[in-house]
C-alpha positions as CSV (number, residue, x, y, z in Angstrom):
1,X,271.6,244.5,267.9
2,X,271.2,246.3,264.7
3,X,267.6,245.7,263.6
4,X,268.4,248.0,260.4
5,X,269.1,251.6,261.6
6,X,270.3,254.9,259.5
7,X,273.4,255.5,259.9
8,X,272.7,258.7,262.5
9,X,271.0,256.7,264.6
10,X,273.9,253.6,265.1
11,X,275.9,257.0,265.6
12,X,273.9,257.9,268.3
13,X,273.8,254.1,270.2
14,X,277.8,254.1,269.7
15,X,278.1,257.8,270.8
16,X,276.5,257.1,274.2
17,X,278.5,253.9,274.7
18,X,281.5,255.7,273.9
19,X,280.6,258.6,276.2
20,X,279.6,256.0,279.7
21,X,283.1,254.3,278.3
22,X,281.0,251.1,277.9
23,X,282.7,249.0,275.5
24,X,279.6,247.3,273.3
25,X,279.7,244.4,270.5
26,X,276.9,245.3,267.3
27,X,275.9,242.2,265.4
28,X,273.7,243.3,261.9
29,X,270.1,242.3,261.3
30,X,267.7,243.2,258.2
31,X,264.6,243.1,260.5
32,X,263.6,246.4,259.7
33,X,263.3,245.8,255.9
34,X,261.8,242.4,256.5
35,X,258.8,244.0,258.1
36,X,258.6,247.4,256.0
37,X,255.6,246.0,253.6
38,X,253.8,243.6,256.5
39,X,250.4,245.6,256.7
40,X,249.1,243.9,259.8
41,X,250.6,244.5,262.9
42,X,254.2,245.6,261.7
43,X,255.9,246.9,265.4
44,X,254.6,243.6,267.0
45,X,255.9,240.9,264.4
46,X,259.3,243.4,264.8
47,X,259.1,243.1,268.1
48,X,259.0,239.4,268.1
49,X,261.9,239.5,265.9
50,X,264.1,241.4,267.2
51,X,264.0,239.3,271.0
52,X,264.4,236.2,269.0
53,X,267.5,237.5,267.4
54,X,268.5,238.3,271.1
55,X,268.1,235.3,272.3
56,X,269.9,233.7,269.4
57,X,273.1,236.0,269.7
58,X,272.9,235.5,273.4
59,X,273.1,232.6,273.7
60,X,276.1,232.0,271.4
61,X,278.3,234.9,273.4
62,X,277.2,231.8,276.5
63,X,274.7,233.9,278.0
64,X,271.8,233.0,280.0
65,X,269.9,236.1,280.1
66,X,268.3,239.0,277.8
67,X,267.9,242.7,279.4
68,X,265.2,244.5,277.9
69,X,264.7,248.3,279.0
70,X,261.4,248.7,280.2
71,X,260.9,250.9,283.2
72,X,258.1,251.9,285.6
73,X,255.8,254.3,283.6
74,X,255.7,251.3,280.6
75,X,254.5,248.9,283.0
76,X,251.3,250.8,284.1
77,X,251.0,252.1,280.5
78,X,250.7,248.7,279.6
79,X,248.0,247.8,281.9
80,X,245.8,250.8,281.2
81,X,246.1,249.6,276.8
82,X,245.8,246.4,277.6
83,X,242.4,247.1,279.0
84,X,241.4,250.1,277.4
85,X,242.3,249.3,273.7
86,X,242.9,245.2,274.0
87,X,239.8,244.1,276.9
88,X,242.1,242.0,278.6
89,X,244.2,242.7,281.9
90,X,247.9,241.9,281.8
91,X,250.9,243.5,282.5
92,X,254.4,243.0,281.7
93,X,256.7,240.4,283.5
94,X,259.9,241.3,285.8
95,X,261.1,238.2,284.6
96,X,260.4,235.4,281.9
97,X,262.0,232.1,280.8
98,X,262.0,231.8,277.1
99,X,259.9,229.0,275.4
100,X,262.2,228.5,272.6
101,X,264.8,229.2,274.0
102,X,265.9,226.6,276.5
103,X,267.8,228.1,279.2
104,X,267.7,231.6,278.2
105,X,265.5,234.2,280.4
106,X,264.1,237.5,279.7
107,X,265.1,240.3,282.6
108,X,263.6,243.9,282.7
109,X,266.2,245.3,285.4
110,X,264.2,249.0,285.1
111,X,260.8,247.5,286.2
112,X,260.6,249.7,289.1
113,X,262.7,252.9,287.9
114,X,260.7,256.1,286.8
115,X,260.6,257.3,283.1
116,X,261.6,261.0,284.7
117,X,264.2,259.4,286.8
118,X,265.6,257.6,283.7
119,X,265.4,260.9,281.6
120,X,267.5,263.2,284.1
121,X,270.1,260.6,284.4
122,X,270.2,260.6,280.4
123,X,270.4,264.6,280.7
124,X,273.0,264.5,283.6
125,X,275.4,262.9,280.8
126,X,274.6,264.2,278.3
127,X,273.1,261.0,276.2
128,X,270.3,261.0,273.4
129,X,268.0,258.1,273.5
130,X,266.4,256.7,269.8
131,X,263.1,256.0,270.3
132,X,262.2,253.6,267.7
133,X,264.0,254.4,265.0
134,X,263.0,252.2,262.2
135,X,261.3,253.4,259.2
136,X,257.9,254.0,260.2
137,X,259.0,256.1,263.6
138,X,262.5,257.1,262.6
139,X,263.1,259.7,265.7
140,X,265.4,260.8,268.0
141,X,264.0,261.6,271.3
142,X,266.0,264.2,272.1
143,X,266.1,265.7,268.8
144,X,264.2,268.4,267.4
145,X,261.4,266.2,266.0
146,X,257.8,266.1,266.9
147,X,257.1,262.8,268.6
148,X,254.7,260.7,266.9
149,X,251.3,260.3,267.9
150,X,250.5,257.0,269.2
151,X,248.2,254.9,271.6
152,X,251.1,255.1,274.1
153,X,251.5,258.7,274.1
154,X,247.5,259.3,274.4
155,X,247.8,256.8,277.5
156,X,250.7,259.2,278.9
157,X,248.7,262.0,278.8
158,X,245.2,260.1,279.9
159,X,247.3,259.2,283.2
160,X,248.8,262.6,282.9
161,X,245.2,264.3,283.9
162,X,244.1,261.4,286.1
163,X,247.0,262.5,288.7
164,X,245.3,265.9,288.7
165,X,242.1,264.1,290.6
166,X,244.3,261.5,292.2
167,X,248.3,261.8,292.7
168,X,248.4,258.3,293.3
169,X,246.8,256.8,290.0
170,X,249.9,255.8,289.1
171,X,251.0,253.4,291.7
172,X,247.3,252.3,292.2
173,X,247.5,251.0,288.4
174,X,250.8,249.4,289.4
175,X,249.5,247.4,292.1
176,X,246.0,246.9,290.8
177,X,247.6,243.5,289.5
178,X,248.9,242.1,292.1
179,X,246.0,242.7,294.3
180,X,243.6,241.0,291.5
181,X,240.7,238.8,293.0
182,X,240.1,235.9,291.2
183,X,236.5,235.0,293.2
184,X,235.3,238.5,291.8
185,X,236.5,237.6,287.6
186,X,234.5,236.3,285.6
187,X,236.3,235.1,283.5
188,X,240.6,234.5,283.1
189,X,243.5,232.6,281.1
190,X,246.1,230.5,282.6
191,X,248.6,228.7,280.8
192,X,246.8,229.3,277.7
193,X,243.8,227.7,278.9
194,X,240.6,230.2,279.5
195,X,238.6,229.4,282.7
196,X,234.8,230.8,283.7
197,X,233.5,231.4,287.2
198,X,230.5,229.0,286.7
199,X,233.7,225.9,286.9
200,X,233.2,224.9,290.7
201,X,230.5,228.0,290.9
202,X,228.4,225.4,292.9
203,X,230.8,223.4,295.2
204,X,231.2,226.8,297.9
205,X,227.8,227.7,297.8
206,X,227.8,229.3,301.3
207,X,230.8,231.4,299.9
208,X,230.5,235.3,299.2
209,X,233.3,237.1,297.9
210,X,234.3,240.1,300.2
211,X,233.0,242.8,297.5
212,X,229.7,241.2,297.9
213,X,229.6,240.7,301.5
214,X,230.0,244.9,301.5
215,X,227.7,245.8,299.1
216,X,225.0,243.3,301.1
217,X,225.8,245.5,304.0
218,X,225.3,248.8,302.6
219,X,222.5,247.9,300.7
220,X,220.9,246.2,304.0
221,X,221.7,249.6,305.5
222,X,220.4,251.5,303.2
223,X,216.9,249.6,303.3
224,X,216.6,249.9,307.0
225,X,217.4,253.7,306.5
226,X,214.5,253.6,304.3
227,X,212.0,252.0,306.7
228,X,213.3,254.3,309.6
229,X,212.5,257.4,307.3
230,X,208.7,255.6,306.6
C-alpha cells in the first residue's frame, strides 16, 4: 500500500522487490495528506488508517490475513513506552483478529526475530529499508540522513546502557509479560472493562501472594537477627 510516498521512496519499495525477484501489487492511498494538518496524535490516527486500508484491500484480493513487520526489539520497546511514557503495561500481539473486519486477522511473523538480525540480512542483499517516510519523518534508513529523534529511539538507547549492567535486560522485558501476576496488580483491563484488587479482596482471606509470603520471611528474619544482636 501506498499511504502517499515521494516518488524516491516508492522507488526504493519497488527496487527491493525487484532485487528478492518478488513480484508485488501497489494499490494508491491519500493517507498521508489526510493526516498532514491533524495536530493531535498524527502517526497514531495514520497508523489506524493505514491497517484499515489493509484490511480492506485484503480482503478483496480473498485474503484472510494482514502481515505487519514488527520484530523482536519493537516488542520490548513497546513494553518499556508503554510504561514509562503511557503508565499502563501492554505489549504487542503475535496475533489478532480484527474487530471490523470479520474474518480478517492481524499476523506479525517477525515477533521473535532481532532488529540486528533483520538489518544484516537487509545488508547481505543489498536492500534499503524507508523508515517512515511520510511528511513529518520523510527518511531513508540507510541513507545519509540523520535519524529523527524520537521516544523510540531514546528507549533504544535507554535499553542500550541497561545491557551494560545486565546483558539480559532484553529478554527479561520480553518475558516480564508473560510471567505477569495478577494477585500482585492492583489494578488491570480486560475486555475493555477495568477491574481492582479489592473485587473478591475478601473471599481468600487466608491467601498471601508468593511476593508477600517472601518479604514476611525476610522481614521475620531480619527481626529475629535484631533480637539475637540485643
Amino acid at each position: 500500500m501506498d499511504p502517499g510516498y515521494s516518488p524516491e521512496n516508492r522507488k526504493v519499495i519497488e527496487d527491493n522487490a525487484k532485487s528478492l525477484h518478488i513480484p508485488i501489487t501497489i494499490f494508491e492511498t491519500d493517507i498521508f495528506d489526510s493526516v498532514y494538518h491533524v495536530e493531535n496524535s498524527p502517526c497514531y490516527l495514520c497508523a489506524r488508517m493505514r491497517r484499515g486500508h489493509l484490511y480492506h484491500f485484503a480482503q478483496q484480493l480473498g485474503c484472510n490475513k494482514i502481515a505487519l513487520g514488527h520484530h523482536y526489539d519493537d516488542v520490548i520497546e513497546t513494553i518499556l513506552m508503554g510504561m514509562l511514557y503511557g503508565a499502563q503495561v501492554q505489549t504487542m500481539m503475535p496475533k489478532l483478529h480484527s474487530i471490523h473486519f470479520e474474518g480478517m486477522e492481524l499476523i506479525r511473523p517477525l515477533y521473535l526475530v532481532r532488529e540486528d538480525d533483520i538489518k544484516a540480512w537487509r545488508d547481505y542483499n543489498g536492500l534499503h529499508f524507508i523508515q517512515c517516510a511520510c511528511k513529518f519523518t520523510d527518511t531513508c534508513t540507510t541513507c545519509n540522513n540523520e535519524e529523527n529523534r524520537s521516544k523510540r529511539v531514546e528507549i533504544k538507547e535507554l535499553i542500550k546502557n541497561l545491557k551494560k549492567v545486565n546483558p539480559f535486560v532484553e529478554s527479561n522485558i520480553f518475558r516480564s509479560v508473560e510471567n505477569v501476576n495478577i494477585d500482585t496488580v492492583v489494578g488491570y483491563k480486560q475486555h475493555g472493562i477495568r477491574h481492582n484488587f479489592l473485587e473478591g479482596y475478601d473471599d481468600n482471606p487466608g491467601y498471601v501472594p508468593e511476593a508477600e509470603k517472601a518479604a514476611d520471611e525476610a522481614g521475620q528474619e531480619k527481626e529475629v537477627h535484631s533480637c539475637t544482636e540485643k
